[in-house]
N, C-alpha and C positions, 0 to 999 in steps of 0.2 A: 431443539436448541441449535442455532447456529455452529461452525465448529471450532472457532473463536472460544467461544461464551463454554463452551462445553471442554476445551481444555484446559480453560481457568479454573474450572470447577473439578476437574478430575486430579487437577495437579493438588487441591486443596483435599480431596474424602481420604480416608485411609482406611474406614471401616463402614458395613451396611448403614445405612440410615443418616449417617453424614449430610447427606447431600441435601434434603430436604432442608437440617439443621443449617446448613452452608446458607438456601436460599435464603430461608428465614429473614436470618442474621443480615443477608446481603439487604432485601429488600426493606429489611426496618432501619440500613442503616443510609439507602441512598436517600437523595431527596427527590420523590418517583414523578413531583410535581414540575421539574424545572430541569430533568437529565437528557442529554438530547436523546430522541427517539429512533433505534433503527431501522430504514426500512425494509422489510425482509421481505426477499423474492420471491416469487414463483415456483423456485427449485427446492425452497425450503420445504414443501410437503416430500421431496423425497427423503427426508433425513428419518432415521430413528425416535419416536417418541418417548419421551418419557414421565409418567405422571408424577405430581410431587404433592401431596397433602398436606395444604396450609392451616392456619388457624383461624378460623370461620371470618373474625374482625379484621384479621391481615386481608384474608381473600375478599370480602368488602369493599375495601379501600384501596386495593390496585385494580378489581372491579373497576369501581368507580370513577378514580383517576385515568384509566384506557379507556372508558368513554368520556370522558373530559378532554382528553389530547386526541381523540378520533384514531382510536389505535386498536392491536389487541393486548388482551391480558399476555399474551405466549411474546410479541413484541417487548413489554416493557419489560419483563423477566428477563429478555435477553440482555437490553438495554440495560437493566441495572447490574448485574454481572460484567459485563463490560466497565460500566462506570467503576465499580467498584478493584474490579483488576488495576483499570488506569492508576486509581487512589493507591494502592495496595505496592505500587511498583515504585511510585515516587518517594 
């Protein structure tokens, strides 16, 4: 994750297992079809990984949609965490 996208989300957990629940919630509530996309560099494989287990239908359908917008799944995750920050601040 970006490190952006990764302080929104640390500012939000407070407890184990949050963080999946966070994305969840982020990613069913942006609209994944029409958020702008960010393009993540090169430097981004140095970062820290982390995996998040979705729910089979969700992981489907940002599947799906990150090859519709010619992207990755690890892209539009960012991107929706972001978008949702933006929404989250106003």
């Amino acid at each position: 994750m970006i490190a952006e996208a990764d302080m929104q989300l640390r500012d939000r957990i407070r407890r184990y297992g949050e963080l999946a629940e966070l994305v969840v919630l982020i990613l069913k509530s942006v609209d994944l079809t029409t958020i702008p996309v960010l393009e993540l560099t090169s430097d981004i494989r140095s970062l820290a990984q982390t995996t998040i287990e979705l729910p089979a239908a969700l992981h489907r359908r940002l599947k799906q949609i990150a090859a519709a917008r010619g992207t990755s799944m690890n892209a539009m995750v960012n991107s929706a965490v972001l978008e949702y920050g933006k929404k989250k601040k106003k």
